[in-house]
C-alpha positions in Angstrom: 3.3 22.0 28.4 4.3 17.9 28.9 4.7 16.2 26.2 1.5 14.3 25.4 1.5 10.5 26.5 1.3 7.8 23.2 -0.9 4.7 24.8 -1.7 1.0 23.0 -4.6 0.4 23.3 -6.8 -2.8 23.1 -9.6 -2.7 20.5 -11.4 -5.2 21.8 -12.0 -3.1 24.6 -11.1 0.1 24.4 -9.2 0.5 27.1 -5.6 1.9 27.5 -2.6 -1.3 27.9 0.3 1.0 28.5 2.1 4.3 27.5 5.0 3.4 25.1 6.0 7.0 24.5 5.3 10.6 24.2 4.3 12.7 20.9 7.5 14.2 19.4 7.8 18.0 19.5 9.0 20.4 16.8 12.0 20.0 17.7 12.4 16.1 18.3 11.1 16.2 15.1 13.6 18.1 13.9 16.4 16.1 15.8 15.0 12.7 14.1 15.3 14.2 10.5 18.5 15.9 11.2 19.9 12.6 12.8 18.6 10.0 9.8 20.3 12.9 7.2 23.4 12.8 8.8 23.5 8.5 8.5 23.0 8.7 4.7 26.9 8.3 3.5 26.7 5.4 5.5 23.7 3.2 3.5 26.0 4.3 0.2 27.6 0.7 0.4 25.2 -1.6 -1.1 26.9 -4.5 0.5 26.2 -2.9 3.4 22.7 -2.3 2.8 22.1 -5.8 1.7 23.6 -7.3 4.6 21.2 -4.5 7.2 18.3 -5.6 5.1 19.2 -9.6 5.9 20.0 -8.7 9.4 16.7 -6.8 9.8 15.0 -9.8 8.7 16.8 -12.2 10.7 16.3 -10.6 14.1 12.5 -9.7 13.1 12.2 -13.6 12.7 14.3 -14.0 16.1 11.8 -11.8 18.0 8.8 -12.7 16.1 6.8 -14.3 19.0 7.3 -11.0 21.0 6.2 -8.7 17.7 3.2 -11.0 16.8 2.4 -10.5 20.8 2.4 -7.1 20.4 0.9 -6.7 17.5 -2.1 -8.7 18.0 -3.0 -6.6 21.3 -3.1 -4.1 19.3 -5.1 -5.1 16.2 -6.9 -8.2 17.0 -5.7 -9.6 13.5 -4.6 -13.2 15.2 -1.6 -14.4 15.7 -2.1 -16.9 12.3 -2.9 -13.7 10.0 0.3 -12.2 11.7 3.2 -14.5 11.6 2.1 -14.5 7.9 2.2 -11.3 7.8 5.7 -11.5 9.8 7.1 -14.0 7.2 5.6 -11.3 4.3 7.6 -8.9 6.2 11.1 -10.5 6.1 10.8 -12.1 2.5 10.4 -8.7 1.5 13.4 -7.3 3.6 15.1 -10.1 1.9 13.8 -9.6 -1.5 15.5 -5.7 -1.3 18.5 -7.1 -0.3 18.9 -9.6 -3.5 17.9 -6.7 -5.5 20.5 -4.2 -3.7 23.3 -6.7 -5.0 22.0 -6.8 -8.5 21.8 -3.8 -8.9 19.8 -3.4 -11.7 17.7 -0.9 -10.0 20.3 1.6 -10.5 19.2 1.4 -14.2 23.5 2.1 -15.1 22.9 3.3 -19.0 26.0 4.5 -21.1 26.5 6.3 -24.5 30.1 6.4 -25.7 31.0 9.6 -27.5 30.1 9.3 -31.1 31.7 11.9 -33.1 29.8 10.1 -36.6 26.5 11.6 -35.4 24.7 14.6 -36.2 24.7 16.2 -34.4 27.7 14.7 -32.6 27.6 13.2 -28.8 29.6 13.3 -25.9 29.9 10.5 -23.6 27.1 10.2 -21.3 26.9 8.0 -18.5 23.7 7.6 -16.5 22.5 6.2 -13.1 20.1 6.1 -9.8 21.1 7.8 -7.0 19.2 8.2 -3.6 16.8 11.2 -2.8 17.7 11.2 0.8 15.5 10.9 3.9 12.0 9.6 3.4 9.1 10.1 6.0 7.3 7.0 6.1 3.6 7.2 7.4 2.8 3.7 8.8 -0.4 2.1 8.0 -3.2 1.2 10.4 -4.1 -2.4 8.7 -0.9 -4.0 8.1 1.2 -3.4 11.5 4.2 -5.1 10.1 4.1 -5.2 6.3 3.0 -2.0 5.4 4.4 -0.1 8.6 8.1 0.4 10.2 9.6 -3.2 9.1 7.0 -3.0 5.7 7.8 -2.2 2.2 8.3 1.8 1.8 11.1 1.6 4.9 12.3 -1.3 2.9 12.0 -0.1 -0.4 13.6 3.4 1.0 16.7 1.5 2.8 17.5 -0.8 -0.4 17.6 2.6 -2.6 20.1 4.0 0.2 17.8 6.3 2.0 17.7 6.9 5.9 14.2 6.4 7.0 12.3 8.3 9.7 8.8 6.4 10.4 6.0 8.2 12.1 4.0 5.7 13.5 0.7 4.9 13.0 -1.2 5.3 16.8 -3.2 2.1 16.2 -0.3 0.0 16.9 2.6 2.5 18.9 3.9 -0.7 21.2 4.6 -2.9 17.8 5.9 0.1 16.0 8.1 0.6 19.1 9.4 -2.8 19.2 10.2 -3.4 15.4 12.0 -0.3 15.1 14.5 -1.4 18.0 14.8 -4.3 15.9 15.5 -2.1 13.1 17.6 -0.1 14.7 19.7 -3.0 16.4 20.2 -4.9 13.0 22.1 -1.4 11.9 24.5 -1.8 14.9 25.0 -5.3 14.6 26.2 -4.4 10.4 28.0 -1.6 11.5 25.9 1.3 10.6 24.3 4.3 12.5 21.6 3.2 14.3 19.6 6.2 13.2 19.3 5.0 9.3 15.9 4.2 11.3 14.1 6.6 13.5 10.7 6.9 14.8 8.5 9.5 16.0 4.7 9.4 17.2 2.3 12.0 16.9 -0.4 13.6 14.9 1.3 17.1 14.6 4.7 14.9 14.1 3.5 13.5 10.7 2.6 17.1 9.7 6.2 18.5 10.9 7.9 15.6 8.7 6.5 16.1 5.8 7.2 20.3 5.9 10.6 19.5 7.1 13.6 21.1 4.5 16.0 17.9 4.6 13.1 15.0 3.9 13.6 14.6 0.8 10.1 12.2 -0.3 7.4 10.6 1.8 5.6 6.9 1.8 1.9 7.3 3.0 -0.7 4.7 3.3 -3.9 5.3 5.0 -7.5 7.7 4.5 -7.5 9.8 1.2 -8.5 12.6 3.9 -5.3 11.9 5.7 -2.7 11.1 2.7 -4.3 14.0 0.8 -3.5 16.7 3.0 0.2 15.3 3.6 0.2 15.4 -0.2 -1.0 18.7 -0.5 1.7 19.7 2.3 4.7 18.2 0.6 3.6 20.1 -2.5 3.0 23.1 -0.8 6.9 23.3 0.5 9.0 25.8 -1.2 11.0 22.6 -2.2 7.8 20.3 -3.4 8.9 16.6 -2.1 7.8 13.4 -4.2 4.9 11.8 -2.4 3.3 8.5 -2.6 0.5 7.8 -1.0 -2.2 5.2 -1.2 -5.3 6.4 -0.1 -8.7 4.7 -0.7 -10.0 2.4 -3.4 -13.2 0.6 -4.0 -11.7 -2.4 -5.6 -14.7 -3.0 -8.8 -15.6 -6.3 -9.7 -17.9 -7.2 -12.7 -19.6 -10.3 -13.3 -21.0 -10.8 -16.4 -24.2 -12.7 -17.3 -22.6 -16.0 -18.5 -20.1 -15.7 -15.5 -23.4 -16.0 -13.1 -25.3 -18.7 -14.7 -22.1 -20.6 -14.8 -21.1 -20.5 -11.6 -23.5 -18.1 -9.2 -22.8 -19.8 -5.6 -19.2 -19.9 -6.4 -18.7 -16.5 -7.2 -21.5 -15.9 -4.4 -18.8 -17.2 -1.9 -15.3 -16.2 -3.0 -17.3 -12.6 -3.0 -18.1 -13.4 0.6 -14.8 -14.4 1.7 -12.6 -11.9 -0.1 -15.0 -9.2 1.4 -14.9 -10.3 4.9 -10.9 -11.2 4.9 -9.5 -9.1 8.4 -13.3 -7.8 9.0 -12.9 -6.1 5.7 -9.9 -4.1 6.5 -7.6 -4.6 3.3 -6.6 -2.4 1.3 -7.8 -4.2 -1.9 -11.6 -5.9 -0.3 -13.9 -5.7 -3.2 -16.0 -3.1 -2.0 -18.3 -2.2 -5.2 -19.6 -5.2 -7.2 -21.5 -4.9 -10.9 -23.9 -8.6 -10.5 -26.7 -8.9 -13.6 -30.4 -8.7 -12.2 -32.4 -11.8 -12.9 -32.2 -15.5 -11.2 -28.8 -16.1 -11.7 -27.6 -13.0 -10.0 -30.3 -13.6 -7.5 -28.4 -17.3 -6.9 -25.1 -15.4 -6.4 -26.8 -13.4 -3.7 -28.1 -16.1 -2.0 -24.8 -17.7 -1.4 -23.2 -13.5 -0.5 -26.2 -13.8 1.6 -25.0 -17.1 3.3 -21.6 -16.4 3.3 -22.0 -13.1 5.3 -24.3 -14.4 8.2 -22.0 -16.7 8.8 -18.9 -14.6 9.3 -18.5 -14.1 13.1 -19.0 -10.3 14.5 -15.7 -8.8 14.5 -13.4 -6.3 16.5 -11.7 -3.5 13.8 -8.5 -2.0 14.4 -9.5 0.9 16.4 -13.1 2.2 18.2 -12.6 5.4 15.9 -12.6 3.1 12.7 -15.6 1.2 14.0 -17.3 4.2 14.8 -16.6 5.2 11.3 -18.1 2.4 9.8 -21.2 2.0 11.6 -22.2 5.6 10.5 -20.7 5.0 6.9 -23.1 2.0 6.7 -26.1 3.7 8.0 -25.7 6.7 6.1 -25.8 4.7 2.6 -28.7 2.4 4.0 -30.4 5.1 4.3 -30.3 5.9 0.6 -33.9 5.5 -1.3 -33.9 1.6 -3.6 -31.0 0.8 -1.4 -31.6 -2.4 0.1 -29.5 -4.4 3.0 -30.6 -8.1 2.5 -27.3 -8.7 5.3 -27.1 -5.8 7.6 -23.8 -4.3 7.9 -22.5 -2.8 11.7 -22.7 -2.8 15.1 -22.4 -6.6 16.0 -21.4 -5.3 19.6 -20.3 -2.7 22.0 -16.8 -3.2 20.5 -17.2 -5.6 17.2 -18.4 -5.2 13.8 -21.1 -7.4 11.6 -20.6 -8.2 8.5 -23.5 -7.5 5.3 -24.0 -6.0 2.3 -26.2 -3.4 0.5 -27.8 -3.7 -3.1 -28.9 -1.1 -5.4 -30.0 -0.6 -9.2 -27.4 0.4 -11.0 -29.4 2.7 -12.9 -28.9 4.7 -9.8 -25.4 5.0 -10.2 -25.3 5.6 -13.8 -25.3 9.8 -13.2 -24.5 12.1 -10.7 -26.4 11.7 -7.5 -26.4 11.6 -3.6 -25.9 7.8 -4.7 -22.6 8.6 -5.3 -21.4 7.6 -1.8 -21.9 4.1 -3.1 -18.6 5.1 -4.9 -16.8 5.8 -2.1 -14.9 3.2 -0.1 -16.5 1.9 3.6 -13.2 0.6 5.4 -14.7 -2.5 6.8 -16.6 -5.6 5.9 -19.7 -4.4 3.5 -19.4 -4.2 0.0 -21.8 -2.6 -2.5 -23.5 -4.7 -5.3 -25.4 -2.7 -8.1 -27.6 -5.0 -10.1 -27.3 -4.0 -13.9 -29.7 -4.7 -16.8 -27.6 -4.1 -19.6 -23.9 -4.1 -20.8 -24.7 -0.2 -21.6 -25.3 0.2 -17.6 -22.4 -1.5 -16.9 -20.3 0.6 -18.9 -22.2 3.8 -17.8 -21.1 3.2 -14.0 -17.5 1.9 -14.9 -17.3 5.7 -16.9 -18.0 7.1 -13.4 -15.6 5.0 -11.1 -12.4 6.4 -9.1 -8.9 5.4 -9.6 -8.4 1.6 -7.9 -5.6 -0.2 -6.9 -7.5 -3.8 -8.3 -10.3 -4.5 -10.8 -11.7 -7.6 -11.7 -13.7 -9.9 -13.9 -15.6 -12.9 -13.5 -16.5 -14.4 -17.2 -16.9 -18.0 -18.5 -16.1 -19.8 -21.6 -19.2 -18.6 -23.1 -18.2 -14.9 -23.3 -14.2 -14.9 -23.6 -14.2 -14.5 -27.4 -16.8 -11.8 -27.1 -18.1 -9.1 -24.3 -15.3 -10.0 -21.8 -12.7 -8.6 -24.1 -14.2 -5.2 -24.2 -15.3 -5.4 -20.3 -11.8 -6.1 -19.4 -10.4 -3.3 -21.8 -13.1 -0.7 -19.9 -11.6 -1.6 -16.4 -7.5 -1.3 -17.1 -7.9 2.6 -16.9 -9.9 2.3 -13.8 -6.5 0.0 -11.8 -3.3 -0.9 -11.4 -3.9 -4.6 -11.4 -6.2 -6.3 -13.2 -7.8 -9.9 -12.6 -10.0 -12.5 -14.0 -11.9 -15.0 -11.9 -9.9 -14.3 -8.7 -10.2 -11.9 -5.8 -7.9 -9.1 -5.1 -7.3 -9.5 -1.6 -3.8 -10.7 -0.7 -0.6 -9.1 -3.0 1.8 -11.2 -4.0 5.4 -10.0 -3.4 6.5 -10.5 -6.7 8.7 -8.7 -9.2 6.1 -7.9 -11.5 3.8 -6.8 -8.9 1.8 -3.5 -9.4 0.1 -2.1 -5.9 -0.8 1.6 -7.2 -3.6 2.7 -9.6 -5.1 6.0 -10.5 -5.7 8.9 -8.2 -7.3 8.4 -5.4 -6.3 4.5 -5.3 -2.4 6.5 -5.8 -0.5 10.1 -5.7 1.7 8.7 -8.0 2.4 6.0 -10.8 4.5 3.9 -8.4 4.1 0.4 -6.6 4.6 -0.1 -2.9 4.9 -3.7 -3.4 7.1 -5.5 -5.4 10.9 -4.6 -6.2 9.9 -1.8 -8.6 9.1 0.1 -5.4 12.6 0.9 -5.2 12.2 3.2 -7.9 9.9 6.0 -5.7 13.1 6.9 -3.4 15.9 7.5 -6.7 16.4 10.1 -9.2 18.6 9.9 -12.6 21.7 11.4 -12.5 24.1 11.7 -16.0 27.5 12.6 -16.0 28.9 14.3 -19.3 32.6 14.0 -20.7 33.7 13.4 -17.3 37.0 11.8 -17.3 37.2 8.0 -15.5 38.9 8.4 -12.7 36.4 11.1 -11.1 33.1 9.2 -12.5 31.3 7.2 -9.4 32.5 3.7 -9.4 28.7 2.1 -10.9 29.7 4.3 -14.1 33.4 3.2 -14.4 34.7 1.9 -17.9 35.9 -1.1 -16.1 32.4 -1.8 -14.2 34.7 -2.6 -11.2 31.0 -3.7 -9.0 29.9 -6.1 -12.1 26.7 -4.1 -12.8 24.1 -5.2 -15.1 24.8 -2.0 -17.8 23.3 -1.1 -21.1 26.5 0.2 -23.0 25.3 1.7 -26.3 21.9 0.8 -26.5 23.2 -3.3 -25.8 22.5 -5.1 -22.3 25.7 -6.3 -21.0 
C-alpha cells in the first residue's frame, strides 16, 4: 500500500495547495525515534545547547518572511498576528538558552556527610538530568509558538532532550519548513541534525507515544485527542510522563459593583478578548458569570455591539468550522438559552461571531445544560446571568479544571465579596486575573500555562522557563567519591552552578 499523501491546505477555501510529504509508517516511525535517541549524548553540553537554541532563533528570524508565508496559507491568522507570533517564538528559543547557561534548572542540591546527626548522613549530592526523547504533538492554533519551533521542543531541547515532532496536519508545509530550520541550526553548532525530527500522520502520533525509547510527550490540542494519547502513554508497560493541554473554558465573573461601575467597558474588553484569532486561543473567555438587572443588561449591550462588528472569519481548518457550527447549534438549541448575537456560519468557509445567554440557575445542577460547560473552540462565549452570590458560587462548585480565571470587581467590593470570589476561582486555574483578559501569555519566568485536569495532565507549565522542568528527573548520588561524580556535582563546581550546599544558596 503507498504511503498516504500529507497536503496544505487553504482554509479559506478548502482546497488542496500542495503535498509536502507522506504519513510515516511503523517503521519510519520507528527510524525517527531510534535516530533522535541515538543524538542525545550530543545535547549533554549545555554550551552547546545554548548556542543551537540562539542559532535556532537566529535563522527562524532569517527566514521569517518565508515561515510567516507559509504559515499564513495555512491558517489565515495574518501575517501581523504571525511575525508576532514569530518574534514569541525566538524570544522563547532565546529565553531557554539564557536559562541552559544558568543552570539553575538543574536544581544542583548538596548535603555533606554529617556524622553529628541522628541518625547520621552520608554525603548526598542531587541534580536534573534529561528523560530522553520527547514526542511533541504540535498544536493546530499556534503554528509557530506552540508547534515544532514552540515551547515543549524548546523547553525539551534546553533540558537536553532530542525531540521528535509529529506535526499537526493543519499546517504540514510550516511544520516542514521550521523544522529544516531546526534541523540546519544543529548542523551549523555542530550537532546531529536529528536532535530534531518530524513525522506526519494520524496513526504516527499514536506509534510515538507507544514507542519503548520516547521517554515523555508534550500534547496540546482536543481533550478527545490529548486524552487518548494520555491514556496510551499510561497504558505502555513503561508508563511515559505526559503533558497535555486539552480544553478549558476560561471563567470570568463580574460582580455587581464591577458592572455598574464600568458595564460597556467590560462589555467590550469581553468582546475583544472573545473574538481575538476568530476565538481560537487557548485561553478565550468562553463561559462568563454577568449579574441580571440593568447594569448587566448595559454590559450586554456593548458584547452585543462589539460582536456584530467583528468581521465573519475563516478558522483554521473546514473540520474545526464544521465543528463549531454544530457545537453552536446544539447549545442554542437548549430551552432559556438565548442568542441575542448569533454565533456560525458567516459563509461557505468563514465563521460569525455571537454569543448565547442563559440563567444561571440552569447551571447550578446537573443537567443537559451542562454542555454550556464545555468549551466551543471558536468565537462564542457563554454568559449565565446570576441573581445571587449563592448562584455564583453554586456554578463555580461545578466548573472544570482551566488554564485562566478571572475577576472583574471595583473599589466598592475589594475589601469585601471579591476576596472570597477570587479565593473560589484559584482551585478552578492555573492563573488567576483581576480586571484583565486572559488571552495572550506572557513569556515570563513566573508564568503559569497549566491548570486542573482537563485545562492539564499534569501540574506543569508549557510556557515560561519552569517548562523546563516536564522533560528532567532527580537523580542523587551517595558517598560517591569526586573524581567519578558528574562535573554539575563536583566539590570544586568546575561549571560555576548556582548550588544549595547544606541547606545555604551559593
Amino acid at each position: 500500500m503507498a504511503a498516504a499523501p500529507v497536503w496544505s491546505v487553504d482554509p479559506r477555501t478548502g482546497r488542496q495547495r500542495e503535498q509536502v510529504a507522506v504519513e510515516a509508517t511503523a517503521e519510519e516511525v520507528d527510524g525517527a525515534v531510534r535516530a533522535a535517541h541515538a543524538a542525545r549524548g550530543a545535547l549533554a553540553d549545555r554550551t552547546v545547547r545554548a548556542a543551537y537554541l540562539r542559532a535556532a532563533a537566529d535563522l527562524l528570524t532569517e527566514s521569517g518572511e518565508r515561515v510567516v508565508e507559509a504559515a499564513d496559507a495555512e491558517t489565515v491568522l495574518g501575517p501581523t498576528r504571525l511575525a508576532g507570533e514569530l518574534a514569541r517564538t525566538t524570544a522563547q528559543l532565546r529565553a531557554f538558552a539564557d536559562a541552559v547557561d544558568a543552570g539553575e534548572f538543574l536544581d544542583v542540591r548538596i548535603d555533606h556527610a554529617d556524622d553529628g546527626r541522628t541518625p547520621p548522613w552520608p554525603d548526598l549530592r542531587r541534580y536534573k538530568i534529561p528523560l530522553g526523547v520527547v514526542a511533541v504533538y504540535a498544536a493546530s492554533n499556534f503554528p509557530l509558538a506552540f508547534s515544532v519551533p514552540g515551547g515543549d521542543t524548546a523547553s525539551a531541547l534546553a533540558a537536553g532532550c532530542p525531540v521528535v515532532v509529529k506535526a499537526h496536519p493543519a499546517h504540514p508545509a510550516t511544520s516542514e519548513v521550521c523544522a529544516s530550520v531546526l534541523r540546519r541550526a544543529a548542523a551549523q553548532v555542530g550537532l546531529p541534525e536529528d536532535v530534531l525530527v518530524l513525522v506526519h500522520g494520524f496513526d504516527a502520533g499514536v506509534e510515538l507515544v507507544r514507542h519503548p525509547l520516547v521517554a515523555a510527550a508534550g500534547f496540546t490540542g482536543s481533550v478527545r485527542g490529548g486524552r487518548a494519547l494520555f491514556d496510551a502513554a499510561a497504558a505502555r508497560p513503561v508508563p511515559i510522563p505526559f503533558h497535555g493541554e486539552l480544553g478549558s473554558l476560561n471563567p470570568v465573573v463580574v460582580t455587581e459593583a464591577a458592572a455598574a461601575e464600568r458595564a460597556e467597558q467590560i462589555g467590550a474588553g469581553l468582546a475583544g478578548s472573545m473574538t481575538l484569532g476568530a476565538g481560537q486561543f487557548c485561553t478565550k473567555p468562553g463561559f462568563v458569570l454577568v449579574p441580571a438587572g440593568g447594569d448587566g443588561d448595559r454590559l450586554l449591550k456593548a458584547l452585543t455591539e462589539g460582536t456584530s462588528h467583528t468581521e465573519a472569519a475563516s478558522m483554521l481548518d473546514l473540520r474545526m468550522r464544521e465543528a463549531f457550527v454544530a457545537g453552536v447549534q446544539e447549545r442554542a438549541a437548549l430551552p432559556d438559552v438565548e442568542t441575542p448575537v448569533t454565533a456560525g456560519a458567516g459563509g461557505e468557509h468563514t465563521v460569525s461571531a455571537g454569543y448565547l445567554t442563559v440563567p444561571a440557575a440552569r447551571l447550578t445542577a446537573e443537567g443537559p445544560h451542562d454542555q454550556l460547560l464545555e468549551e466551543c473552540f471558536g468565537p462564542v462565549t457563554v454568559v449565565a446571568r446570576y441573581t445571587s452570590r449563592e448562584e455564583v458560587t453554586a456554578v463555580l462548585s461545578r466548573l472544570p479544571g482551566n488554564l485562566t480565571a478571572t475577576l472583574h470587581t471595583a473599589e466598592a467590593d475589594r475589601d469585601g465579596d471579591a476576596a472570597g470570589l477570587l479565593d473560589a476561582l484559584v482551585p478552578l486555574a492555573g492563573r488567576v486575573l483581576v480586571d484583565g483578559w486572559p488571552t495572550g501569555v506572557a513569556v515570563a519566568p513566573a508564568q503559569h500555562h497549566g491548570g486542573p485536569y482537563p485545562a492539564t495532565t499534569s501540574t506543569s507549565t508549557s510556557v515560561g522557563i519552569t517548562a523546563v522542568e516536564r522533560w528532567l528527573r532527580p537523580v542523587s548520588y551517595q558517598s560517591v567519591p569526586d573524581a567519578l561524580l558528574p562535573p554539575e556535582l563536583r566539590e570544586d563546581n568546575p561549571l560555576g552552578l548556582p548550588r544549595r550546599v547544606d541547606g545555604r544558596l551559593v
